[in-house]
Steps between C-alpha positions, in 0.01 A plus 500: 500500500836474689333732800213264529784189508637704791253553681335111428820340620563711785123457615531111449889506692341633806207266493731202495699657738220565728362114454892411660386718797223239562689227603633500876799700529672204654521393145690736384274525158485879434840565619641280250264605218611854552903395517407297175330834356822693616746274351352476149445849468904568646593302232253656244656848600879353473402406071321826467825655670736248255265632179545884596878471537514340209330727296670785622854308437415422174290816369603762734271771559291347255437198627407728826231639284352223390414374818352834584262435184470180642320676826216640289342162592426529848546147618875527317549796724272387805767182469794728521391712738459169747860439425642854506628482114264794356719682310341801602528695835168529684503889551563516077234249465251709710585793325444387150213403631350841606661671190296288309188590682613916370248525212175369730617686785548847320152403370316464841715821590719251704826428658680261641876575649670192621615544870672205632526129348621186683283123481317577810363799394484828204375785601346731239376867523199518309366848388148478329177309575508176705390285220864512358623315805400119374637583172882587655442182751415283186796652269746450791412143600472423128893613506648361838272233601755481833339842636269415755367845552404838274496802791301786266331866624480364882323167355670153516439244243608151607538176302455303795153641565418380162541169527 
């Protein structure tokens, strides 16, 4: 449910967003509708930053790990990510995510050995049949929605393509 939220409001942001760019610039209509979009998420990220401190103060490492179960919900950790509060690195999130792909890979007589990681791009080399490619791409976007790019066997898979 929360992925279809996501992807609803962001769909509906950019299509009031994109009604702003209608009116003549000399308004000044979209550029305030996007400083209005700015500020209220800034200040969204500064709570989110306020509740994460304060969970670690008060539970330690605990407190840590709840709002890592907290990212099994991907618009919890789609809503981090924006703010740069997920409590886990990108590269470890990207590798859980192929480690959990292990049991289908070995089954297709697959591999995937994670190359490089940053949010522009992860490259992957793939060993086994092509077919295993959209599988990785969907595991790692699933993990670090900021990626913008999977790089796998010469092939690139890109989420702005997709859109």
């Amino acid at each position: 449910m929360s992925r279809e939220l996501l992807d609803r409001s962001s769909k509906r942001i950019e299509t009031l967003l994109d009604r702003f760019g209608t009116f003549p610039p000399s308004t000044g209509a979209r550029a305030d509708a996007e400083e209005l979009v700015r500020t209220i998420s800034s200040l969204y990220g500064e709570c989110l930053r306020e509740i994460a401190r304060a969970l670690h103060e008060q539970f330690g490492d605990a407190g840590t790990q709840a709002l890592e179960r907290s990212c099994a919900d991907p618009l919890v950790a789609s809503l981090l990510v924006a703010h740069g509060l997920h409590p886990v690195a990108l590269e470890e999130r990207v590798r859980r995510a192929l480690e959990s792909l292990g049991p289908t890979l070995r089954d297709n007589d697959a591999g995937a050995q994670l190359l490089s990681v940053d949010e522009d791009a992860v490259t992957v080399r793939v060993d086994g049949a092509a077919e295993i490619v959209p599988m990785i791409e969907q595991a790692i976007f699933a993990a670090a929605p900021e990626v913008l790019e999977v790089h796998a066997s010469g092939q690139t898979i890109s989420l702005l393509n997709a859109i």
